[in-house]
PAVEXLO-10186 format. One record per residue (C-alpha): x, y, z. Coordinates in steps of 0.001 Angstrom, whole numbers, padded with zeros to 6 digits, always signed. Each point is the difference from the previous one (the first is absolute). Layout:
XYZ/...
END
This chain:
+030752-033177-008490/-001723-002382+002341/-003574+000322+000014/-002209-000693+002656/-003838+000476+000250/-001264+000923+003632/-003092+001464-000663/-001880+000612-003116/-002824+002511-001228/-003003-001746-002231/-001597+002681-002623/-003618-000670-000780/-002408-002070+002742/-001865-002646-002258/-000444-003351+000726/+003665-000278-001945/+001645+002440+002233/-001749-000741+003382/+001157-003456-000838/+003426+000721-001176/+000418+001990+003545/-001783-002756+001771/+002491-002522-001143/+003484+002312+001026/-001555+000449+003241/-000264-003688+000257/+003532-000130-000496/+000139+002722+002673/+001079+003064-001812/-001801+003242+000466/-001830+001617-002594/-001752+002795-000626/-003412+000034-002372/-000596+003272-001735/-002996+000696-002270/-001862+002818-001984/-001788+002968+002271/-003717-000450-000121/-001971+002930-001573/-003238-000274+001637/-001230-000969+003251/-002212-002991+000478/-003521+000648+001622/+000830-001772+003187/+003396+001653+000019/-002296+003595-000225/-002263-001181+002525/+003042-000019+002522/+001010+003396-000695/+003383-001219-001889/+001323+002640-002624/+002195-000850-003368/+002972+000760+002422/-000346-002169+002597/+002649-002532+000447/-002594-002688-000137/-001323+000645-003138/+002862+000778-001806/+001935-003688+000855/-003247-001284-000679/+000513-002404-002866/+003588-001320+001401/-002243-000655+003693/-002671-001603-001160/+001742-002291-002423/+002290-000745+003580/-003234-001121+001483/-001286-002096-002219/+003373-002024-000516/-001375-001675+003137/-003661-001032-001791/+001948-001329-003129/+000037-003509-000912/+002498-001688-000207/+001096+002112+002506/+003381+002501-001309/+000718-000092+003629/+002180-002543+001274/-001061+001125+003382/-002178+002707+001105/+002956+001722+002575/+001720+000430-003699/-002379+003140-000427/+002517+002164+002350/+002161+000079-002433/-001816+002190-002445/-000505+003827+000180/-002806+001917-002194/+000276+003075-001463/-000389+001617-003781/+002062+001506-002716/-000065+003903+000789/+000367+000111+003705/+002571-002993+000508/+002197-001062-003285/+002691+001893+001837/+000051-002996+002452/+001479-001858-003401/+003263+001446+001109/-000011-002437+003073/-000490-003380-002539/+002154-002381-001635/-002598-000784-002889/-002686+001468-001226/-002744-002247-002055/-002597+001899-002150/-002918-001832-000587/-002491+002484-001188/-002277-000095-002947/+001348-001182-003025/-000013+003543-001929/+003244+000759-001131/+000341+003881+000054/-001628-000376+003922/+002345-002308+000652/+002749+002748-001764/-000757+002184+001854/-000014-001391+003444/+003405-000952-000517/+001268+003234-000689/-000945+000919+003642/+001527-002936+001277/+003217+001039-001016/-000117+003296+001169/-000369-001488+003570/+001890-003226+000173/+003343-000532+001038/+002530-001260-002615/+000355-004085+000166/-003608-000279+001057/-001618-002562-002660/-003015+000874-001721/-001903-003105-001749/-003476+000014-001785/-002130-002568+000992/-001860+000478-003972/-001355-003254-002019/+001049+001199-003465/+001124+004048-000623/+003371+000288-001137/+002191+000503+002875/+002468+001533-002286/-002550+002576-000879/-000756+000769+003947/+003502+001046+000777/+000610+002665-002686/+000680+003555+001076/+001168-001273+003581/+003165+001007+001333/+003003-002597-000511/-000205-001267+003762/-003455-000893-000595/+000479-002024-003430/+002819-001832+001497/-002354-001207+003287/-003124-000347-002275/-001378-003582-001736/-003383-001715+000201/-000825-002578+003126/-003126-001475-001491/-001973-002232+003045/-002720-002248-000636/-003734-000180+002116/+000272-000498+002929/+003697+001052+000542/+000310-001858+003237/-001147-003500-001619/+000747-000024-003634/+004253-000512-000483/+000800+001705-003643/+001279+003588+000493/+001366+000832-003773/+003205+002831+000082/-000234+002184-002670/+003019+001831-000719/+000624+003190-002305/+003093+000661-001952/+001181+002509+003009/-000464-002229+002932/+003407-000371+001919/+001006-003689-000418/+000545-000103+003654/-003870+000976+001060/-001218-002431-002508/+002003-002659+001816/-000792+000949+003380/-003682-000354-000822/+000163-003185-001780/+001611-000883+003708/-002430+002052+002105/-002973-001303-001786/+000792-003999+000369/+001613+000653+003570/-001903+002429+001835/-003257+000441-002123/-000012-004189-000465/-000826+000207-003449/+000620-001828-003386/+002128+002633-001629/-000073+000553-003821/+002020+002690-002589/-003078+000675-001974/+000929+002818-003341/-001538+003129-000269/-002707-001151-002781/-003903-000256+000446/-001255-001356+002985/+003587-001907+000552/-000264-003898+000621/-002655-001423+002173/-003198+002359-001412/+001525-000343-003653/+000055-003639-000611/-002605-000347+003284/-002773+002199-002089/+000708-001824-003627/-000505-003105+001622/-003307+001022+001477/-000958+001810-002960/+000779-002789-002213/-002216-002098+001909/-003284+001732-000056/+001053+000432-003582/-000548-003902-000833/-002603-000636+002481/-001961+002191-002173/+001184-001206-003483/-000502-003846+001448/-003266+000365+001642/+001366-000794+004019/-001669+001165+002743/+001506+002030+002906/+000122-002772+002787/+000837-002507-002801/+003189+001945-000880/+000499+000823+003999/-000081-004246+000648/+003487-000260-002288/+001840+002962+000750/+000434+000051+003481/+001995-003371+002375/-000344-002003-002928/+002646+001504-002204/+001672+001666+003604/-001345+003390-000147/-001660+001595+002994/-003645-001451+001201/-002030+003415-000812/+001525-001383-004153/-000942+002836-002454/-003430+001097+000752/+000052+000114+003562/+003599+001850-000049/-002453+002574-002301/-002337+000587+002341/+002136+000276+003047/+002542+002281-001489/-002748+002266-001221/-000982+000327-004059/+000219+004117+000330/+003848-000736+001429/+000625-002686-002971/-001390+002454-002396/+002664+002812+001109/+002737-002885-000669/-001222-000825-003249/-000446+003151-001447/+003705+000902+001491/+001171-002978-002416/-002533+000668-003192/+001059+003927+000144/+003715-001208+000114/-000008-002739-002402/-001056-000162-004093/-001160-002575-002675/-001271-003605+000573/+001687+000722+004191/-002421+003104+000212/-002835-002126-000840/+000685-002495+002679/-000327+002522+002560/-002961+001427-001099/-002876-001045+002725/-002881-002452-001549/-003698+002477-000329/-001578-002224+003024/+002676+001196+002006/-000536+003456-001125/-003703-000327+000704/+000523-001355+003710/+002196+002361+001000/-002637+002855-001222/-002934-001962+002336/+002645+000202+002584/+000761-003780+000072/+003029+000259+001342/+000275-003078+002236/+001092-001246+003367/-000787+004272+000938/-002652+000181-001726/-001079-003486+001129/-000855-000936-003397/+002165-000461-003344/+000853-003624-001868/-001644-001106+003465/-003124+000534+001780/-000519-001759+003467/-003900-000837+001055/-000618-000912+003162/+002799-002913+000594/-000087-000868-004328/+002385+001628-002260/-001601+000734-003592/+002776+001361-002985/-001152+002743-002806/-000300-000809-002928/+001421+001949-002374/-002296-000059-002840/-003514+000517+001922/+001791+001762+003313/-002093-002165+002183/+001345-002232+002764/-000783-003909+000443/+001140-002841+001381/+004016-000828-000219/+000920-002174-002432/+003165-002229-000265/+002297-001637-002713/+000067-003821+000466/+002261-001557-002577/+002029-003259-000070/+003009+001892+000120/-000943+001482+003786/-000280-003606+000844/+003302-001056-001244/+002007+003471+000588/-001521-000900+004194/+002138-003616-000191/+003346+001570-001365/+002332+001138+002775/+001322+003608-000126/-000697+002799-001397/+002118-000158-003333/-001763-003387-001306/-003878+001289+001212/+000410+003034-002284/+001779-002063-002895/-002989-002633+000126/-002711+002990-000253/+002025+002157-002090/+000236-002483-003165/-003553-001421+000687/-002777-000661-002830/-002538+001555+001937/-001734+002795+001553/+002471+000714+002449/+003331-000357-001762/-001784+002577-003043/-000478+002708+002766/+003220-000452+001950/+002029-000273-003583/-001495+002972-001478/+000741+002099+003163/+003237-001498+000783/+001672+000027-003580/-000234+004082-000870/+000764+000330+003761/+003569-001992+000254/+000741+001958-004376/-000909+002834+001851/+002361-000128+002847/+002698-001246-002281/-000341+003188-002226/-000146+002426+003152/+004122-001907+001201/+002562+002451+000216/-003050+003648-000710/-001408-000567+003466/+002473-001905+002206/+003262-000743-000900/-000017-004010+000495/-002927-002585-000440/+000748-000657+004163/-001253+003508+000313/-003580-000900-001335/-000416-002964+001584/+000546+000850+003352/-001996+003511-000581/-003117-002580-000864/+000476-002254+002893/+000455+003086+002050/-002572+002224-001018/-002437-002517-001474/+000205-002915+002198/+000795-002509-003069/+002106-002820+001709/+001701-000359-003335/+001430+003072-001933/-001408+000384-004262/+003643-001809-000975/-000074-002410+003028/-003404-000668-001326/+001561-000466-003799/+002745-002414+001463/-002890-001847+001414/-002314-000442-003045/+003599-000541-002519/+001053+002736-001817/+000631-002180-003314/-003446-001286+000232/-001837+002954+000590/+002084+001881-002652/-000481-002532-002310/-003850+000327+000825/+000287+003713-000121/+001259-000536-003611/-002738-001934-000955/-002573+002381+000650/+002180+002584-001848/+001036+001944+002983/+003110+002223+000361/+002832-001691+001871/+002040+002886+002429/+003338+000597-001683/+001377-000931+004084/-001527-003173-000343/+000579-000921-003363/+003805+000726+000464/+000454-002611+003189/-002116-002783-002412/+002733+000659-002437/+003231+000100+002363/-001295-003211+001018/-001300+000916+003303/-003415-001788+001103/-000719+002285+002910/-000137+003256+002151/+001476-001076+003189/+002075-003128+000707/+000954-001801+003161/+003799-001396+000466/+000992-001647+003565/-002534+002270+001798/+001022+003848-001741/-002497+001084-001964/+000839+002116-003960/-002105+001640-001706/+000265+001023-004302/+001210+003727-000634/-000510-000755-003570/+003722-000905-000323/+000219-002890+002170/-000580-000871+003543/+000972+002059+002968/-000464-000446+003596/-002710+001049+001719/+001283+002362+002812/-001847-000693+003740/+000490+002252+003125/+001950-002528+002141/-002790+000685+002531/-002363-001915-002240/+000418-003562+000670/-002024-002227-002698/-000228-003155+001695/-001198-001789-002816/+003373+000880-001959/+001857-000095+002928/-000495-003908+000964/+000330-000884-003382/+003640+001924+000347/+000956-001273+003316/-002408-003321+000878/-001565-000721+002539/+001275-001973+003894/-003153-001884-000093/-003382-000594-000970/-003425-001134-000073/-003405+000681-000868/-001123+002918+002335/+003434+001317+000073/+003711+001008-000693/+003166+000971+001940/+002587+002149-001909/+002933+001375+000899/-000311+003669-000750/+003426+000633+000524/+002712+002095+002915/-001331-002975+002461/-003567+000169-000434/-002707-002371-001030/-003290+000728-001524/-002994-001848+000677/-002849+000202-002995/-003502-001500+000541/-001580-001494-003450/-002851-001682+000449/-003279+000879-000759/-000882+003082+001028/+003154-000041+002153/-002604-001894+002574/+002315-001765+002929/-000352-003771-000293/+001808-002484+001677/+002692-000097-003195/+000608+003621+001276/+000544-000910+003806/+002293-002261-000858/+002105+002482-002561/-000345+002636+003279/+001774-002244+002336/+003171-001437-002641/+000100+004013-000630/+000694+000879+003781/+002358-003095+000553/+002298+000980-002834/-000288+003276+000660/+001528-000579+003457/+002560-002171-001277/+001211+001501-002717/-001167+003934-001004/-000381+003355+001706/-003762+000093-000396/-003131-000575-001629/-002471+002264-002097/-003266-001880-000476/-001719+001742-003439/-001403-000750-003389/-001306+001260-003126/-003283-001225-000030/-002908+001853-000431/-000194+000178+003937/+002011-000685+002469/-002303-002778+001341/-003506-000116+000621/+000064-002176+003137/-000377-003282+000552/-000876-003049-002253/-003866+000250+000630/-000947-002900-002487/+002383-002336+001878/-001367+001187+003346/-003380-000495-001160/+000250-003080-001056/+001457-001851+003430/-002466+001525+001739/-002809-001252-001784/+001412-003280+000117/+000604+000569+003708/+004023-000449-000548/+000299+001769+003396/+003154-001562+000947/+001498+001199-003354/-001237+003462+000155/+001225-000077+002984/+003805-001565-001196/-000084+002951-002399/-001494+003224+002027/+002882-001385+002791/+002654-000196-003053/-000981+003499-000888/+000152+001505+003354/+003720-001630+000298/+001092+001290-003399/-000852+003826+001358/+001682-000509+003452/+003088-001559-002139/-000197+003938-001889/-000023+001875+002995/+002946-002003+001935/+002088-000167-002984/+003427+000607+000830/+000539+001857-002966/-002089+002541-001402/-003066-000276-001802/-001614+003012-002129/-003700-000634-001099/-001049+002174-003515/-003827-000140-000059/-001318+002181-002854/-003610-000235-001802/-002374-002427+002056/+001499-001307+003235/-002529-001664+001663/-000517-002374+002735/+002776-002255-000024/+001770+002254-002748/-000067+002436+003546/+000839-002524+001959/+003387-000962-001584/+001085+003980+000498/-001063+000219+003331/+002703-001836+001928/+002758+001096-002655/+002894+002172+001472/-000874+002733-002758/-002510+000603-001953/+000768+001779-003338/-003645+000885-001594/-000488+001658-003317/-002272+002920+000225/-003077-001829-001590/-000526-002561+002768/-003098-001042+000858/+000521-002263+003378/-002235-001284+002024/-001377-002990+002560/-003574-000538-001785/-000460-003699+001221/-003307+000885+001149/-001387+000428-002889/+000600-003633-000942/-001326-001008+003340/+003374-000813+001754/+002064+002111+002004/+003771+000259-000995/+002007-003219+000867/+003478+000669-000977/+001043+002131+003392/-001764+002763-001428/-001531+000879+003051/+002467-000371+002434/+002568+002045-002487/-002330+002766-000768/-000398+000624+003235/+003949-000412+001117/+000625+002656-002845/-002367+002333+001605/+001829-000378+003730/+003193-000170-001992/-001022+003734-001310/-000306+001623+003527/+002861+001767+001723/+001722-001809+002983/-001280+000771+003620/-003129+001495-000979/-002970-001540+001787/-002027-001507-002501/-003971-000508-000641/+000016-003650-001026/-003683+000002-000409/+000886+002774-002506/+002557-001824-001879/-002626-003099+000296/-002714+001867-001459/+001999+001573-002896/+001414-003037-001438/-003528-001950+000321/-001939+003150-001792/+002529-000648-002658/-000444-004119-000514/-003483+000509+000452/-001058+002148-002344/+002771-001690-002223/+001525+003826-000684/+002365-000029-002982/+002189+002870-000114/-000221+002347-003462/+003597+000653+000039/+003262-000945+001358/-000591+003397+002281/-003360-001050+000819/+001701-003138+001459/+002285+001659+002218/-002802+001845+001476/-001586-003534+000632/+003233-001600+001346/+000549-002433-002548/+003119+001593-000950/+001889+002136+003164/+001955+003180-000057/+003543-001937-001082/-001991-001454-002781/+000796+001074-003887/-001939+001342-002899/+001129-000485-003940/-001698+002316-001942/+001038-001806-002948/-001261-003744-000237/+002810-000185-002421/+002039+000031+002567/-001269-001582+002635/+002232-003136+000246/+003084+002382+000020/-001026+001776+002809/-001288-003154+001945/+003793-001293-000562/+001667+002954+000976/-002189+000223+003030/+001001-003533+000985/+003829+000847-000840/-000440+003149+002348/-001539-002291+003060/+002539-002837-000872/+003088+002890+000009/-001379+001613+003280/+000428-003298+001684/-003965-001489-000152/-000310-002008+003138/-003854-001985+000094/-002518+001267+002601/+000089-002457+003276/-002820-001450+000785/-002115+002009+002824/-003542-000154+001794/-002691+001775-001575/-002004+002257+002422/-004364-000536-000571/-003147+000882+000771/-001660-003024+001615/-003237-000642+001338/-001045+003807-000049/+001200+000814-003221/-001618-002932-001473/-003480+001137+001803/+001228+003786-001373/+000859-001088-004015/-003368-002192+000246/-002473+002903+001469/+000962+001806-003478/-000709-002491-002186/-003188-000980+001735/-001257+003874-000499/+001061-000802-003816/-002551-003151-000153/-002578+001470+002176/+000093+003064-002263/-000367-002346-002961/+003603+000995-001451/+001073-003799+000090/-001836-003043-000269/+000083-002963+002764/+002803-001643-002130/+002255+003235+000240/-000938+000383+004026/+001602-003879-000006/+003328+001014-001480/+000056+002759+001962/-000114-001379+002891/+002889-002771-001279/+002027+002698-001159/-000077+002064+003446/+000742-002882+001893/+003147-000843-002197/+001278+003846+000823/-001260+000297+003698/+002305-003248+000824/-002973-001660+001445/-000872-001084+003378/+002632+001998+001814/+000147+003739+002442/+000881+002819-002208/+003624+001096-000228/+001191-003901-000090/+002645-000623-001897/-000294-003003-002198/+002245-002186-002334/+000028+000806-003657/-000761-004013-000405/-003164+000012+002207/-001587+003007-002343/+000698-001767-003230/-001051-003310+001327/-003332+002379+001145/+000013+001263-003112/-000091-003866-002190/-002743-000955+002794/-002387+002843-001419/+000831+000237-003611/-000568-004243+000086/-003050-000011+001839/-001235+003043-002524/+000910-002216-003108/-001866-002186+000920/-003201+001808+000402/-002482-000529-003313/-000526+003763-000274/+003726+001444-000102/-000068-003320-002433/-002347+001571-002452/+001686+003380+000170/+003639-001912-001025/-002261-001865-002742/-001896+003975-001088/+003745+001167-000044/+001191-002845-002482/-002815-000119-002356/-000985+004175-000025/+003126+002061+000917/-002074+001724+002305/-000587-000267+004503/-003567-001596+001172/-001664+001439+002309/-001980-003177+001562/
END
């Protein structure tokens, strides 16, 4: 049968479920968030007069874990209107709603006869072909579904997300022997489509992929930073960016995840497992004796961590006091910093003589046997566990990615040497002659199934660009960035320079792009798989000519950028801008004036010049505010002074949207504007978008007038900001950009209502953002950006 999900029903209102429902109702399906009855009334809830009975009480725990989805941070909410879409209630008055859901997820306490039993009145009330899915870290799923009725088994697995469900991408499947082929594969579908998620067949064994290897790994490591004599931020300075795993490295991860909710994973694993395994997962005594002063971590606000004031201090173990941080410096740091990518950093500090290669061996070696041992038990290919540990863990290189990296001979060899056990799995490929896990032939990628080599299957949605230029080339080059040809008639256009920042080299690339484009293809996507999608403009370089009063080049270049973005919006053919991650200043302004924008969900755009002293110079203004006009119905009298004050509040305050929703609401993306869900597939959709403009017969926007505010609505954006400085909000510096910024959007010295060339704004608009470059304050906030990361407020 064809299965479609419509609305849903979340069991159990934690922060897992309230995020689990926050996250479908980002991808707008309804849901409804049941939870236990209360038993007791609360002395507030007495003091209104409120019985056991009342509605109020009795949805209770499902409401109040509702309202405080919008105090959570990160938020679950990709926007606040997303709320709507989920209704309250509890498990005796309202699990007959169930029979009105497509799927039901239980994500209740991790007991399994509660969980049992649950179930059993699930199925007396849903309808057959409704999927039911268990949201558990580690009890058998097998054992959940016996005793249901054969509909049931046949729509029942495990759908295990990881916190928080709307940001982090691995969402392990768990089947059972019962579950109908066909629901499996619609999952596996519904979960990278719809859901956006990194999708993994996990087995039905302890804690499945991620937490399994995930916990060893941890556990492993506070096993030889006790045995070696480390300290906490010592260990925490090698296990994070250095060798690609997340920024919070193991510690940090501890304390934010909670020690009471590592415990419960732990103890999953050491009741499940037996001999030298058990031991593994058996938590160190000073873990045991935090947890029982309550030093939980991030909730607790103290664990491995303690923050004073603005200093943080680490425990230490052995005396459980806190002091000062400490670091490893080694020679290897040094030289592991000069190697480029990731592979040769963590094969320089890997084999090193010194303090940091002992650490990062003696965690890494049991970690990569480990996951060797666990191929084929818990997943049912080594491409399985690497993408569950990317996915869940945030490693940028899976355990046999990581193997590959350091040379399996060599570390096997060392492995040897120290008398270690050698996986059967790996042992086997040594001896068939094979040197790794995964190789690379004319841009396919194959992994080892302990036979030979087979090819890594991708969802044709997932474009690798990396793989896919080394496939199919690249048109032309150079050092800020590329133009492919992604195929059916349309080019791509990837930024790579640092940072994706827009230099000159990028300019350039932008206006080669547009001419071929118009020549020879159906339309353009510009995109990338960076980091970000650009964090604006080359400050450095900007810096720089203005402090050696290069005016007339700034001025070449800020001219050569504005051109670029007109040469976007008048293309003849289409072009589809795919922002995702940090779009910022000119990152913004390159999706501004395209004829679609195709956003993935986490998109954080936004105009934030001002912080950096400027104002935006790349038609931002003038193309914020023409998408605003652009959004308003035809033949409706319109406020200009409203639309004027709107799009100044946003540049001002430099407002960066939280979401790709979030945009919308601010008018960086409109109403015809698209979403991915999946960043995945974000350069799919941003081709199909421009196919789907190009098919409909795209013709580019004529140039027209743009209606402004003039004198009065200069005098009107200014009284604001004056209120702002007199009330001490902004300093004299701010009040000065201000003013530059709402003269750029009033259109100057002209009545209200006149309508202006599109020219005459952005040559407005290079007037103020080169008389502000020049100013030695907005030149010490560009220097406070470069050196510290962080705005000045001067």
């Amino acid at each position: 049968m064809a299965y479609q999900i419509k609305k849903a029903a979340v069991l159990g209102s934690g922060v897992m479920g309230s995020g689990i429902a926050a996250h479908l109702a980002n991808i707008g399906i309804p849901v409804l968030l049941l939870d236990i009855v209360p038993n007791k009334l609360t002395e507030q809830e007495e003091a209104k007069g409120l019985t056991v009975e009342h509605p109020q009480v009795r949805n209770k725990f499902a409401a109040t874990a509702v309202e405080k989805l919008l105090k959570q941070k990160p938020a679950p909410l990709a926007s606040k209107k997303n709320l709507s879409l989920i209704e309250v209630g509890n498990f005796e008055d309202d699990l007959e709603k169930l029979k009105d859901v497509d799927w039901i997820i239980e994500v209740i306490v991790e007991n399994l006869d509660i969980k049992k039993s649950l179930y059993e009145k699930i199925d007396a009330v849903r309808k057959p072909g409704t999927i039911v899915s268990s949201n558990t870290s580690g009890i058998s799923i097998e054992a959940m579904a016996e005793g249901r009725s054969e509909d049931f088994q046949k729509h029942f697995l495990g759908t295990h997300f990881f916190n928080p469900p709307r940001y982090l991408k691995l969402l392990e499947v768990i089947p059972t022997k019962k579950t109908d082929p066909e629901v499996l594969s619609f999952m596996l579908n519904f979960g990278e489509d719809r859901l956006g998620k990194g999708v993994v067949i996990a087995k039905d064994t302890p804690n499945f992929i991620a937490n399994r290897i995930g916990t060893y790994g941890l556990l492993i490591t506070l096993r030889e930073m006790e045995k070696r004599g480390y300290s906490i931020g010592e260990v925490d300075s090698v296990t994070g960016t250095l060798i690609g795993r997340p920024k919070s490295a193991t510690f940090r991860t501890l304390d934010v995840v909670g020690l009471d909710t590592f415990m419960h994973v732990a103890k999953n694993a050491y009741d499940k497992t037996e001999g030298e395994e058990q031991k593994v997962f058996e938590l160190p005594a000073f873990m045991k004796k935090m947890i029982d002063n309550g030093w939980l971590g991030a909730k607790s606000k103290q664990g491995f961590y303690l923050k004073e004031g603005r200093e943080i201090l680490e425990l230490d173990p052995e005396t459980f006091e806190y002091g000062p941080m400490k670091k490893l410096k080694t020679p290897s740091i040094e030289m592991a910093k000069q190697q480029k990518g990731l592979a040769n950093k963590v094969k320089t500090l890997v084999y090193a003589n010194d303090r940091t290669g002992e650490i990062l061996w003696s965690i890494l070696s049991p970690t990569l046997r480990y996951s060797a041992e666990l191929t084929g038990e818990i997943a049912d290919d080594i491409v399985a566990i690497d993408n569950a540990m990317k996915w869940g863990f945030g490693w940028q290189q899976g355990p046999f990615e990581i193997w590959d990296a350091i040379g399996v001979a060599k570390s096997v060899e060392k492995m040897k040497e120290e008398n270690e056990e050698i996986p059967a799995f790996v042992q086997q490929m040594l001896e068939n002659g094979f040197e790794t896990f995964y190789k690379e032939e004319d841009g396919d990628l194959y992994f080892y199934d302990g036979e030979g080599y087979k090819p890594v299957t991708v969802n044709e949605k997932a474009i690798d660009l990396k793989l896919y230029k080394k496939k199919h080339g690249v048109i032309k080059k150079n050092s800020g960035a590329s133009l492919i040809d992604l195929g059916d008639g349309i080019a791509l256009l990837e930024f790579h320079s640092q940072s994706n920042a827009i230099g000159l080299d990028i300019i350039q690339m932008i206006n080669f792009a547009i001419d071929e484009v118009e020549k020879n293809y159906k339309g353009l996507v510009i995109g990338n798989q960076g980091k970000n999608f650009c964090v604006g403009a080359n400050l450095g370089m900007i810096l720089m000519e203005a402090q050696d009063d290069n005016i007339f080049e700034l001025d070449y270049t800020i001219r050569s950028f504005q051109n670029a973005m007109m040469k976007i919006k008048y293309c003849r053919k289409p072009v589809v801008a795919a922002p995702f991650q940090m779009t910022l200043g000119g990152g913004a302004e390159v999706c501004l004036p395209a004829a679609h924008i195709q956003a993935s969900m986490e998109t954080y755009i936004g105009l934030v010049e001002v912080g950096v002293g400027l104002i935006p110079g790349g038609a931002g203004n003038v193309n914020l505010y023409t998408k605003h006009l652009k959004g308003l119905p035809n033949g409706v009298h319109v406020d200009y002074q409203y639309v004027a004050n709107k799009v100044f509040e946003t540049i001002a305050m430099a407002k960066v949207s939280t979401s790709a929703e979030e945009a919308k609401e601010n008018n960086f993306l409109d109403f015809a504007d698209g979403i991915s869900v999946n960043p995945d597939h974000l350069i799919y959709d941003a081709k199909q978008a421009a196919l789907a403009l190009y098919e409909a017969g795209y013709t580019a926007p004529k140039k027209e007038k743009i209606p402004v505010t003039g004198d009065s609505g200069y005098a009107t954006l200014l009284l604001g900001a004056e209120g702002m400085y007199l009330s001490g909000y902004i300093s004299e510096h701010d009040l000065k950009i201000a003013k530059k910024l709402a003269f750029v959007l009033s259109g100057g010295k002209v009545p209200y209502g006149t309508l202006v060339d599109e020219q005459y704004m952005l040559d407005l608009e290079r007037e103020a953002f080169l008389s502000l470059v020049q100013e030695p304050k907005s030149q010490q906030r560009m220097q406070h950006m470069l050196l510290k990361g962080k705005p000045l407020r001067n």
